[in-house]
N, C-alpha and C positions, 0 to 999 in steps of 0.2 A: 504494500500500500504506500504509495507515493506520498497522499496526506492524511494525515491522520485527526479525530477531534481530541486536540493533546487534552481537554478538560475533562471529558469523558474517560480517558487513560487516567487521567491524575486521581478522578473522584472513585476510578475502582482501585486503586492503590490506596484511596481513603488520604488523599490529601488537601481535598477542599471541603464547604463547609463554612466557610466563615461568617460572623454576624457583618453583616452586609450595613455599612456605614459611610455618609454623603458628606467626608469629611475632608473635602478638598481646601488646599491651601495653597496660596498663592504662588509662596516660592517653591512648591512640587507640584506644578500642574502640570498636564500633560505637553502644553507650550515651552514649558521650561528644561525639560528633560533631565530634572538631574536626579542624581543617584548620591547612595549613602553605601561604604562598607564596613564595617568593625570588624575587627579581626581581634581577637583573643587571645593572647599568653596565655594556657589556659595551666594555673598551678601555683603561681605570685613568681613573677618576676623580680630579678633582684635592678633597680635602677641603678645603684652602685656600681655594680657592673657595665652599663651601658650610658645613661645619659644624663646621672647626677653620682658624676665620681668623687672620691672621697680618699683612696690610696691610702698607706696602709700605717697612719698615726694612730695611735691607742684613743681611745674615748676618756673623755675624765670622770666617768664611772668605775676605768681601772679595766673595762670589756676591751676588747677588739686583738685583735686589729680587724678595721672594717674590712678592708680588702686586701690582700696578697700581692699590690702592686706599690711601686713607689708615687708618692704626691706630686712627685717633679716627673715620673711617668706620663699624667693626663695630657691627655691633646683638647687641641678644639680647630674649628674650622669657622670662620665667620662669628656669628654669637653663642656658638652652642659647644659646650664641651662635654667631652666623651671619654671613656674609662680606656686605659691601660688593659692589656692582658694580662693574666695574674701571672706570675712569676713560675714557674714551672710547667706550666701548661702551653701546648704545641697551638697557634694561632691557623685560620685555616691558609691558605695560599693567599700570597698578596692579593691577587688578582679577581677572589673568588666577590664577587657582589655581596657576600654576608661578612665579609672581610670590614673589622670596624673604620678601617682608615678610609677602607674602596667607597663603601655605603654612606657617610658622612662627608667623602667628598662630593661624590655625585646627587648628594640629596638635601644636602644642609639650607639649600636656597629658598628647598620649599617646605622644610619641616616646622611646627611650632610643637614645642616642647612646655611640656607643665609641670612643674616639680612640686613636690609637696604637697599633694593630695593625702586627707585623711579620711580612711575608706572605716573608721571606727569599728574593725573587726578584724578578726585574724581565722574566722573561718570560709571555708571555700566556696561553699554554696552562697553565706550570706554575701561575702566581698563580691561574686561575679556577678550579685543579682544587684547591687548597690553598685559599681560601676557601671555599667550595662544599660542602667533604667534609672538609676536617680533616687535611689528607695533600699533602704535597709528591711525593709517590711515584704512581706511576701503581697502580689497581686497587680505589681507596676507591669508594664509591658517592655520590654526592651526596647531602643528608643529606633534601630531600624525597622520594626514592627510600628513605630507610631510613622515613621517615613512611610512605610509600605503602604496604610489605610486608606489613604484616599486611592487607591489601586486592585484594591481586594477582592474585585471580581476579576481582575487578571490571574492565567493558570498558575503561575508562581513569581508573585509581586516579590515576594520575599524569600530568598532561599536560605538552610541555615545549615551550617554544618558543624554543629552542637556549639557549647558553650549555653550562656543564658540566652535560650530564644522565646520564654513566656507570651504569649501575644494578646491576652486576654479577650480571646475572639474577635480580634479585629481583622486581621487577616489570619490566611490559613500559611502553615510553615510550612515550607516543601522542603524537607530533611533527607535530598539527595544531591549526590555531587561527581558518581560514576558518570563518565562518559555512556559507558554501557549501557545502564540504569534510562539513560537518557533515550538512547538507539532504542530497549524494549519498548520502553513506552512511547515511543512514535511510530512503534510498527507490532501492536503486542498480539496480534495473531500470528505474526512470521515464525515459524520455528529455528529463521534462522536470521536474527535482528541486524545480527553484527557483519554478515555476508552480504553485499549489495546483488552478486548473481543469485544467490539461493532465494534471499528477501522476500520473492511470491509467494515459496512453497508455507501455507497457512494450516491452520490446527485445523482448521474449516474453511470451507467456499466460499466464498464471498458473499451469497446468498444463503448460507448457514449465519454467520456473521453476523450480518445485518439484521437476522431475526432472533440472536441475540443480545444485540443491541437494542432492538424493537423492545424486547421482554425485556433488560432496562427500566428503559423510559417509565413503562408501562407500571411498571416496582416501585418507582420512584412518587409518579403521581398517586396511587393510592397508597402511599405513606405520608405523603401532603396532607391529603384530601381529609386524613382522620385526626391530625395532629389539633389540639385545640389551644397549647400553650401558646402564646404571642411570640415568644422569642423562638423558640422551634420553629415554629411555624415560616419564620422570618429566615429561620436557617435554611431549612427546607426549599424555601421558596427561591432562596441562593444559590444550592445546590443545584435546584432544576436550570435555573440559569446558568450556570458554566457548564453543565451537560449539554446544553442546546446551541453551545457558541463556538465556531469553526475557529480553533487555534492551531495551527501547525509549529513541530517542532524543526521543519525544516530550516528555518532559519538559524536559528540556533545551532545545530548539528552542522552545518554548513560553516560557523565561525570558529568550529573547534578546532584544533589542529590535530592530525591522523593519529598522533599517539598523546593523550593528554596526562600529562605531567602527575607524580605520585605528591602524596601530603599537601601543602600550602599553597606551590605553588599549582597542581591543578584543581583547588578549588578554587584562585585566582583566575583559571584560563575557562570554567565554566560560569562564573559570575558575571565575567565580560563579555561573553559569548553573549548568556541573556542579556545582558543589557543593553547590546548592541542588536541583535536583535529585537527588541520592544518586549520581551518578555517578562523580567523582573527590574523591581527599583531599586532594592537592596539587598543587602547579603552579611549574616555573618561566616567571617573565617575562623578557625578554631587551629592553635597549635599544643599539642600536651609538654610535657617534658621539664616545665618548670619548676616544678615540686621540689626541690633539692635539700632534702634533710641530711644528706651526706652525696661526699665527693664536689659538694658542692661548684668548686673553678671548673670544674673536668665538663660535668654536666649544666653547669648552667652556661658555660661558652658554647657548648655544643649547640642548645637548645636556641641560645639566642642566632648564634651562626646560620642557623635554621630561618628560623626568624627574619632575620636583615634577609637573607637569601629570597625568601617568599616576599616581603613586601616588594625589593628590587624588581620581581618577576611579574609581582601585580603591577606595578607603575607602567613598567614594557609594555605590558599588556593593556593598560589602559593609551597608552601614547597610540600603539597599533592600532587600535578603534578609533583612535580621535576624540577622545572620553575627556585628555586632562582639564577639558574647564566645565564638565559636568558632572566628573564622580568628587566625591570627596570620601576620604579614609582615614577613620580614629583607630588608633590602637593600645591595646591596655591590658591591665590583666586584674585578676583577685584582689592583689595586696603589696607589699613588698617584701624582702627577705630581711632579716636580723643582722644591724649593726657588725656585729661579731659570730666568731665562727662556734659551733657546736664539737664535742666531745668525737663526732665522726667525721669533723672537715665538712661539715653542710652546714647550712643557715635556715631557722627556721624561719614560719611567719613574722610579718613586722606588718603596722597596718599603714605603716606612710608609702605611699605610690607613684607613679608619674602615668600619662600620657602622653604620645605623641601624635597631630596630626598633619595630612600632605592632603594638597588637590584644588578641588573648585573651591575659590573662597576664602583660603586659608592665606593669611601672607606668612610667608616661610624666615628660616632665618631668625626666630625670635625665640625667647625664653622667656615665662614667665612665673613667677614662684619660685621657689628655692628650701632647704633647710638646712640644718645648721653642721656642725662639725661631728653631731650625735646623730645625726639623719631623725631629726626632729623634723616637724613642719614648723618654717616660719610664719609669721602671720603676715598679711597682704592689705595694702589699701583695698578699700573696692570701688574706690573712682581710680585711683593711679594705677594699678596692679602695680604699685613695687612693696617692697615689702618693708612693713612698717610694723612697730612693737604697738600700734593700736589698733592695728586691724584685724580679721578675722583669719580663721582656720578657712581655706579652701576643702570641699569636701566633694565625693561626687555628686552630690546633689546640686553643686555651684556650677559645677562642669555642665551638668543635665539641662540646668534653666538657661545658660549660653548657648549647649547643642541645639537646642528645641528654638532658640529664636532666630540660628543661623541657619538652621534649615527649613524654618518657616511653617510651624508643627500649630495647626489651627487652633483658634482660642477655645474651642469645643471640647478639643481631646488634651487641652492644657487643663479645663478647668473639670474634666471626666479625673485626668491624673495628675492633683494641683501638686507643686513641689516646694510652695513657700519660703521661697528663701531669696538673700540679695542676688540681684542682674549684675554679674559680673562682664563686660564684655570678652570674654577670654578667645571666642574667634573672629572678632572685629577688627 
């Protein structure tokens, strides 16, 4: 089958569904085209490590040393400074894109970096749901889930490949990222998806097919027809609607490249695909490997190596579309890692953090926030952002109420999910 109804594919896989919500916004309309990705550290990243270095002076608690590198080690490029490799530990090839010198030359233009985030927790569930959506509290929606909703009858507004993707039925998550995945469901009677010559050969006739798609339909309306609850009914009523709307995955499939890429960066090279084709508005990325209670230099360079590596490959990936003044991409994680080292060479949780973000919007190049010699968080004006002994803790909540005005997140679904707290301009 040449095209397929990808909605109808999607809702037997059981991934639509969503409460169905007219909650367009100005700066993501469909005139505007832009796009949102988060991408996930997902474990607590140590910033010490990467982009609030600290090198390896004791603490005056008598803890540390914060890190394994020397102080007169730190680099920086333009405004932004970046950690030393720790002392014993094999860096990767100059030349590799997750290579810290490579990736901060090539990117510092358009990076803005946030230091000193206090995420008020040190566990993993609560910290990724509190970065993520702005909320310590269970029930917030992730904030590319609030990007995706005015979209939410499109087949996959939003794609996630785990991390916090809560959505509180606004849109429905489309929690796949295989190439493959992709091929079944644009051809899912072919028994042979992945074959372009075999492709015909189907479970059924084409006229077997259709009349079990018929009997569909058919299942679907009288499960409508008895529902009496209003918001079911609402769902329902959704549901029939992306059943009944001709999406093809051709477009998509057609942006991929023939062998797509394992870990980060191919769920960079399927993000782009969709949204180069019109098919989703946002994505998150997910990377594990953070966690480092022991070995910590060994594995957390690795992981971050990882890391610079995949964003690098998204950026490529977005330049090839033509995307850089329409997507834009935060990155972040849980929490941060401990001052000082643990009894096995690893750092545990620490709840002070950073993010960094690149793209449409962002002016690059900048730093703002900081903390102190104990990777404390400083406190911040919230008219100057420089940092001042009268000003406030940044938290993610600060972060959330900046995200949601910079990307233009309707007063509806601000006051559905209020976040009370000072307007800091942090992507202005």
């Amino acid at each position: 089958m040449e095209r397929r109804n990808f909605l109808k594919v999607l809702t037997g896989f059981g991934m639509a569904g969503a409460l169905p919500m007219s909650l367009v916004s100005p700066a993501w309309s469909a005139e505007a085209q832009r796009f949102l990705i988060t991408v996930n550290a997902a474990g607590g990243w140590d910033p010490t490590s990467l982009i609030d270095p600290k090198g390896n002076a004791m603490r005056s608690d008598g803890l540390g040393p914060i890190n394994h590198y020397g102080a007169s080690a730190i680099k920086s490029v333009g405004n932004l400074r970046y950690a030393a490799y720790p002392d014993g530990v094999a860096p990767p090839a100059a030349d590799s894109p997750g290579h810290l010198d490579t990736f901060f030359a090539k990117h510092y233009q358009r990076l803005l970096v946030v230091n000193g985030i206090d995420t008020q927790t040190n566990g993993h569930e609560t910290g990724t749901r509190f970065v993520w959506s702005g909320r310590l509290e269970e029930g917030y929606p992730t904030v590319a889930a609030l990007a995706a909703a005015p979209y939410a009858s499109q087949p996959m507004a939003f794609i996630s490949n785990g991390g916090y993707d809560f959505t509180g039925a606004l849109v429905a998550p489309v929690r796949t990222a295989s190439a493959g995945t992709f091929t079944s469901l644009a051809y899912p009677n072919s028994q042979y998806p992945d074959n372009p010559a075999l492709r015909s050969a189907g479970y059924f006739s084409d006229g077997s097919y259709a009349m079990v798609d018929a009997a569909r339909q058919l299942r679907l309306a009288r499960q409508r027809s008895v529902e009496t609850l209003p918001r079911r009914a609402a769902q329902m009523a959704q549901l029939e609607t992306v059943r009944s709307s001709e999406v093809s995955l051709d477009g998509l499939l057609s942006l991929l490249p023939a062998q797509v890429s394992d870990g980060l960066k191919g769920q960079a090279e399927v993000a782009i695909a969709a949204f180069a084709s019109g098919l989703a508005v946002s994505a998150n990325l997910n990377l594990g490997g953070f966690d480092t209670h022991g070995s910590h230099d060994d594995d957390q360079t690795d992981a971050l190596t990882q890391l610079l590596e995949g964003v690098d490959h998204l950026w490529e990936q977005i330049v090839l579309r033509g995307l850089q003044n329409k997507v834009t991409v935060v990155i972040g994680s849980d929490f941060g890692r401990t001052p000082f080292y643990n009894t096995g060479a690893g750092k545990d949780h620490w709840n002070i953090t950073s993010i960094m973000a690149m793209g449409a919007g962002i002016t690059g190049n900048r730093v703002i926030g900081g903390t102190d010699v104990n990777f404390e968080a400083l406190n911040l004006h919230p008219d100057t952002l420089e940092v001042h002994s009268g000003g406030i803790i940044v938290t993610p909540r600060h972060v959330h109420r900046a995200l949601r005005d910079f990307i233009g997140v309707s007063s509806e679904l601000d006051k559905l999910y209020p976040l009370n707290v000072e307007k800091l301009a942090l992507f202005a």
